[in-house]
N, C-alpha and C positions, 0 to 999 in steps of 0.2 A: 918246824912248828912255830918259829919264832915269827916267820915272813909270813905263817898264815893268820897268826894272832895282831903282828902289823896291820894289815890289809882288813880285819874286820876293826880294830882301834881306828885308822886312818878314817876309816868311809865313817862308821860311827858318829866322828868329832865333825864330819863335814858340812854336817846342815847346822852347828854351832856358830852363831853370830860373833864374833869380835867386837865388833861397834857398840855391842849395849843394846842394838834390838831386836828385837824377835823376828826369829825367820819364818816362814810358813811352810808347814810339812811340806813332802814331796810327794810328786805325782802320785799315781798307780803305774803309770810306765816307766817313771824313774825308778820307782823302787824295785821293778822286774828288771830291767837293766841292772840295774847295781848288784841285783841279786847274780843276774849271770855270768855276768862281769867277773864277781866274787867267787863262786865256786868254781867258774874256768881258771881261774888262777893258783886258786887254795888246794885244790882237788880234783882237778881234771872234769869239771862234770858241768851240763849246761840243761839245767832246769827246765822244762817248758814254763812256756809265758802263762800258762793256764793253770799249773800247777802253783806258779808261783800267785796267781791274782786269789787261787784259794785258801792260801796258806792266810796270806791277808786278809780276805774277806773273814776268815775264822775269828779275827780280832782276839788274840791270845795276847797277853801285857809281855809277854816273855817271849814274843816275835814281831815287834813292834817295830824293828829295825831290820834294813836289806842286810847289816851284817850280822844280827843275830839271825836272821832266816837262814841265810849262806852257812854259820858252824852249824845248824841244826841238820843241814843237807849232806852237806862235808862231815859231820860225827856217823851219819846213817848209811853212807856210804862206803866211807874205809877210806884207808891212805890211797895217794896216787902212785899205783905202778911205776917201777923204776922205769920203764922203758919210755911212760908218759913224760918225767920227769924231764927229759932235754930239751923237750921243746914244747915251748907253751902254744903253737897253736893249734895242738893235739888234744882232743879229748876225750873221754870215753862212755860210752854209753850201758851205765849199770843195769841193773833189772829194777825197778821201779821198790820205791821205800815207802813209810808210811809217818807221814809228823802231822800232829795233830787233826789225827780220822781226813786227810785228805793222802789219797794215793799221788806222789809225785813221780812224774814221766819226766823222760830225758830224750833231747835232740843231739 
């Protein structure tokens, strides 16, 4: 729990500027990458890119980030089987969930 709670802190802080100036949000495709990125990691599980552009277009203030999107996928989904566990370039393909009135599919 500890490395999945890293992994959404890490990406989080990532579009945070050091220098004192303001960064400009990320793409639509960054933030479906990072998403996938994040629950392949956290949870074995790899969002489609369509579910994820929905989740965003819903403009929800409490999904405003790839890594709050990624726990709200990885909380709906369940832990990763131990058998996923060994190896990360495995993943699983759950039965479809539902965050905020958009049905999310997996590849």
């Amino acid at each position: 729990m500890k490395k999945v709670i890293g992994i959404f802190v890490a990406l989080a802080l990532a579009g945070c500027a050091t220098d004192g100036s303001i960064s400009s949000p990320p793409s639509l495709a960054t933030i479906i990458a990072d998403v996938q990125n994040l629950t392949r990691l956290a949870c074995s599980v790899v969002p489609t890119a369509n579910a994820v552009a929905q989740i965003v277009a819903v403009g929800d203030p409490a999904l405003a980030t790839a890594a709050a999107i990624a726990n709200v996928i990885c909380t709906a989904v369940g832990p990763t089987p131990a058998s996923l566990k060994r190896s990360s370039n495995l993943h699983r393909v759950p039965a479809p969930v539902e965050i905020d009135g958009v049905t999310v599919t997996f590849q």
